[in-house]
N, C-alpha and C positions, 0 to 999 in steps of 0.2 A: 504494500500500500504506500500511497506517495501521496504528502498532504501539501495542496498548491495555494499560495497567495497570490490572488488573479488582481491586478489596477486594468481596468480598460476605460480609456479616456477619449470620448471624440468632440471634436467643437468646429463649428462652423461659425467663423467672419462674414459678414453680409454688407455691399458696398452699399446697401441703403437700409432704413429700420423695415422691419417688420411689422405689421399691424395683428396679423392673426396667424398663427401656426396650429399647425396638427400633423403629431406625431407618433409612431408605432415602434414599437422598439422589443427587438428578440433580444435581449441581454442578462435573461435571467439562467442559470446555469439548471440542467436539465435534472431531476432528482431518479436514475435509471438504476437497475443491478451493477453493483460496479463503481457506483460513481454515491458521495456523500455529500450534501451541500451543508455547512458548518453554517455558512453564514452569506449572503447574497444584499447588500445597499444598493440601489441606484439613487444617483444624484441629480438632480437638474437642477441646471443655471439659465435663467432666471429663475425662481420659484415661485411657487404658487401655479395656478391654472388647476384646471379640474384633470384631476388622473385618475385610472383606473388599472388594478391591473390582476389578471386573471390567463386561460388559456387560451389556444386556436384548436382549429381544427388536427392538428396532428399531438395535441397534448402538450406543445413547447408552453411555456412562460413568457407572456409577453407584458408590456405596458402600453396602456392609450395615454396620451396627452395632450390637452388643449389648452393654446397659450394665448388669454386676448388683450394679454400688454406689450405695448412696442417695444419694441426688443432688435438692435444690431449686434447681436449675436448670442450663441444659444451651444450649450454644453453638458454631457450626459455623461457620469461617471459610473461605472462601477469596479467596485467591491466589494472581495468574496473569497470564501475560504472554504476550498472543498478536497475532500476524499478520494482518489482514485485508485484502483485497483481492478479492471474488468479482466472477467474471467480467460482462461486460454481458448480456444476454439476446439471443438471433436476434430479427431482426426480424421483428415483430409479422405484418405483411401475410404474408411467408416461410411462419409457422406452418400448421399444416394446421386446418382446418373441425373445430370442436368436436367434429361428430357422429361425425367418424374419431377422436378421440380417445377417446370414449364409447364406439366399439366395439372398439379396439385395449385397453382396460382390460379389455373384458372378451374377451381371447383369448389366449393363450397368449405372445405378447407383451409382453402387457402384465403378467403371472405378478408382477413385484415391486412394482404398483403398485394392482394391485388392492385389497387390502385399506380402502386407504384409500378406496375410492371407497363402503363401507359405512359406514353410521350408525355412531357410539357414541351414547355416554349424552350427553355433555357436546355434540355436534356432529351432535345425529340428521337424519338427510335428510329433515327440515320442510318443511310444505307451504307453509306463506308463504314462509320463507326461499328456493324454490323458485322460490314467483310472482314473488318481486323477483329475484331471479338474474338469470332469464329474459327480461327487459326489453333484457339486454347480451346477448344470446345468439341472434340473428336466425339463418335459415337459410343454412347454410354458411359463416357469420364465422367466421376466421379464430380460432383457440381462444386467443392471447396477447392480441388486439384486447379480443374479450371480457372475460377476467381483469382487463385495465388499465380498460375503463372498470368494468368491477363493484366492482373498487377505490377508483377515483375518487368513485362512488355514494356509499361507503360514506362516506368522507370527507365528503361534502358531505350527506348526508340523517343521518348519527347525530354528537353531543352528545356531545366527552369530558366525562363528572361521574364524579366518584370520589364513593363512596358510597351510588349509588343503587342498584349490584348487588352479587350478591356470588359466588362461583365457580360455586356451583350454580343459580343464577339462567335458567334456560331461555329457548330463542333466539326462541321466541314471545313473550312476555315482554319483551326488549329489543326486537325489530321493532316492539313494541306502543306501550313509551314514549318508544324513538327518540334513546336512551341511554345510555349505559356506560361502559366501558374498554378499555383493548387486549385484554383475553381473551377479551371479548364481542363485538367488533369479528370476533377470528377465527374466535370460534364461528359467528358469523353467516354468516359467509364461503363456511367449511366445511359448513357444513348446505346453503348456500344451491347448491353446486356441488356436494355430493354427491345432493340432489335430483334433478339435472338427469345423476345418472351420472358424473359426472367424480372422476378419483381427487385430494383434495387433505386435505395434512396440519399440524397444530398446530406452531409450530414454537417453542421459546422460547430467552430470551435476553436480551439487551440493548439500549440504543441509544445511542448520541451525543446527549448533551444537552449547550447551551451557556447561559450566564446571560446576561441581557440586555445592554446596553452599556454599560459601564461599571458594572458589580456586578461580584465575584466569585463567584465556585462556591461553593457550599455545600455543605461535605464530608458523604458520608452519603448527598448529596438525590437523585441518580441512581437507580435504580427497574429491576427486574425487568420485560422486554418481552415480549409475543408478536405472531405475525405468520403469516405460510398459504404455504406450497412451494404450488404448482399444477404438477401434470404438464402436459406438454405433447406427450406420445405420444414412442413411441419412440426418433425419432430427435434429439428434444431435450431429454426429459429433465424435472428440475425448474428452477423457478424460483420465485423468493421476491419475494412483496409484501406489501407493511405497510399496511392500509386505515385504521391510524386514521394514518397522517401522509402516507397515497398515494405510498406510497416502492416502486420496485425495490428490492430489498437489495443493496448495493455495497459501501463500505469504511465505512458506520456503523453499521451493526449485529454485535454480537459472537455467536456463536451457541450455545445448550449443546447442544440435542437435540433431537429433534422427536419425534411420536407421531402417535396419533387424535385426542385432546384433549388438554387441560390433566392429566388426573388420571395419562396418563401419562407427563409430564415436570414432573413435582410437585417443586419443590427440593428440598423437606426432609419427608418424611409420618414417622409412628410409631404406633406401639401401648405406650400405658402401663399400668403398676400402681400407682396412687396419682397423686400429681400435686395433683388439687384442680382450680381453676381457673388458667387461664393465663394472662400478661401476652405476649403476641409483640411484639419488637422484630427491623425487619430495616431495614440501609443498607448502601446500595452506592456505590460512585465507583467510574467508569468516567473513566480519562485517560488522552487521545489523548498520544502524545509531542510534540505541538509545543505543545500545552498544556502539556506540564511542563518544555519549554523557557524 
């Protein structure tokens, strides 16, 4: 078990005031097997306004906020102290044949897992993503076998660069330049295994990051993660892997929520009245307690 002190801090400059905002915010840390929330604040700057906060549809932790004082600029902190330690995953060989997992999504069985095996926007079951999938997915391979080396793939054939995409960026598109980031890493994933029928979901978050040896941390530099749950039929359930660092998820990853894609575990979205143009500022520190030992 590994017990993490999460700062996630975002604030937006606005070259003109604000009148009215309204805001949705996934930043409450997800209370799953595996995962203990000690403690969970969020903060906003300006204060006051009518908030509420409660679940969505997929069971995440969210906040509503409605802000009707003018405001040139506006900042959402949180603060949180949780538990992790998720379980290891059944072994790979154990799992059952993709193709029983592709039909148990789609029967009565599989009723809470289905959704996910459909397209969105951000994760549509694309035809390339599809034909690379498909490469790990031989007749009757074992459906955890598959996931792990499609993982692996990914790892080894896409290019972390920050910069070259951006959230809306389509998974044809990244297959094309062979490129991205962690969110494109899961879009890819997710299209590429919804193509082939398989139920899998967006999941976001955090990660364990360490500074080289002998450097310090650099407070702030830690970074908003995502990563892909893959069902694996009934009788096992989900599991989480991370294709741009070819990880099972175990005690490094912190989790907030998961969805279809990105736009539905979005930290902080809104709807303004006025504003202008925007300046976004967001840092996060994630620290492990033997690091702050």
């Amino acid at each position: 078990m590994t017990r993490y002190t999460l700062c996630h801090r975002t604030a937006y400059a606005y070259g003109r005031a604000v009148d009215l905002a309204t805001h949705l915010m996934h930043l409450t840390p997800r209370v799953v097997p595996g995962q203990v929330v000690r403690s969970a604040v969020i903060t906003v700057t300006p204060p006051g306004g009518q908030r509420s906060d409660g679940t969505d549809h997929f069971g995440n932790g969210v906040t509503w906020l409605s802000l009707e004082t003018t405001h040139d600029a506006f900042e959402v902190v949180l603060d949180a102290v949780v538990d992790v330690d998720f379980a290891p995953p059944p072994p790979a060989a154990g799992t059952p044949p993709w193709e029983a997992v592709r039909a148990a999504a789609r029967a009565a069985e599989g009723w809470d897992a289905a959704e996910f095996a459909m397209p969105s926007a951000l994760a549509p079951a694309e035809r390339g993503a599809g034909v690379y999938a498909a490469k790990s997915f031989t007749p009757g391979r074992p459906i955890l076998e598959g996931v792990r080396e499609l993982c692996a793939r990914i790892r080894r054939d896409f290019a972390f660069k920050a910069g070259v995409t951006t959230i809306s960026t389509p998974v044809s598109q990244v297959l094309a330049q062979r490129a991205g980031v962690c969110q494109d890493f899961a879009h890819l994933m997710i299209a590429g295994l919804r193509a082939l029928g398989l139920p899998a979901r967006y999941v976001s978050g955090y990660v364990r990051t360490r500074p080289p040896p002998g450097q310090k941390r650099r407070q702030g530099a830690d970074q908003s993660h995502a990563w892909v749950g893959c069902w694996l039929g009934p009788a096992h359930g989900w599991v989480d892997l991370d294709p741009t660092n070819d990880l099972v998820v175990s005690d490094e990853h912190l989790l907030l929520g998961w969805g279809r894609d990105f736009a539905d575990v979005s930290p902080v979205t809104g709807i303004l009245l006025g504003g202008g143009r925007q300046k976004l500022s967001v840092s996060v520190d994630l620290l492990a307690e033997d690091e702050a030992a």
